[in-house]
N, C-alpha and C positions, 0 to 999 in steps of 0.2 A: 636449591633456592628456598629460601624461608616464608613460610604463610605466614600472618600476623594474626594473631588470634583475638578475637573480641572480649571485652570484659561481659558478663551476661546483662549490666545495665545496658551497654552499647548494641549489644544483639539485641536486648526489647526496645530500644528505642528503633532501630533499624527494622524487625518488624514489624513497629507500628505504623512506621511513614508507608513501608510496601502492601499495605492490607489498606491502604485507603487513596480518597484520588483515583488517579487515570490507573493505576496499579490493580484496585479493585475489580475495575469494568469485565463483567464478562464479555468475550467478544466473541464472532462470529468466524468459522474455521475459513482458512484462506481457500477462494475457490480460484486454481493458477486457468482452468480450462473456461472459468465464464470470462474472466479477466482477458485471457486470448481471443474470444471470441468477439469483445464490444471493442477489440482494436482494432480484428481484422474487420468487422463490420464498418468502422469510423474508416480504416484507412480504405475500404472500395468505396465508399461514398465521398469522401475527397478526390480519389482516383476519378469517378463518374462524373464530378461535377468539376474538374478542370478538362475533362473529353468535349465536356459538353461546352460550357467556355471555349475550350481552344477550336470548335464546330461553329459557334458561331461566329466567332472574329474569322472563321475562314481561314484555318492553320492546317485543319484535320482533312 
């Protein structure tokens, strides 16, 4: 399969768009374990408060 190769005007223009804008932004390293944890927290609070809902309509 064939790369295409850049002229170097086309690479400095290409890195100039990627060094600036949303491209620039330093960001903050993905955390997967807090992430996991404010869903399991969201989802037993939803869990809790249809228990409780379904308690008082007289279900549970």
């Amino acid at each position: 399969m064939h790369k295409p190769q850049l002229t170097p005007e086309d690479q400095a223009r290409v890195d100039a768009v990627t060094r600036r804008g949303v491209n620039s932004v330093e960001r903050k390293p993905f955390r997967l374990w807090t992430l996991l944890g404010v869903i399991l927290l969201v989802l037993t609070m939803l869990s809790g408060l249809s228990y409780l809902i379904a308690s008082i309509q007289g279900v549970v």
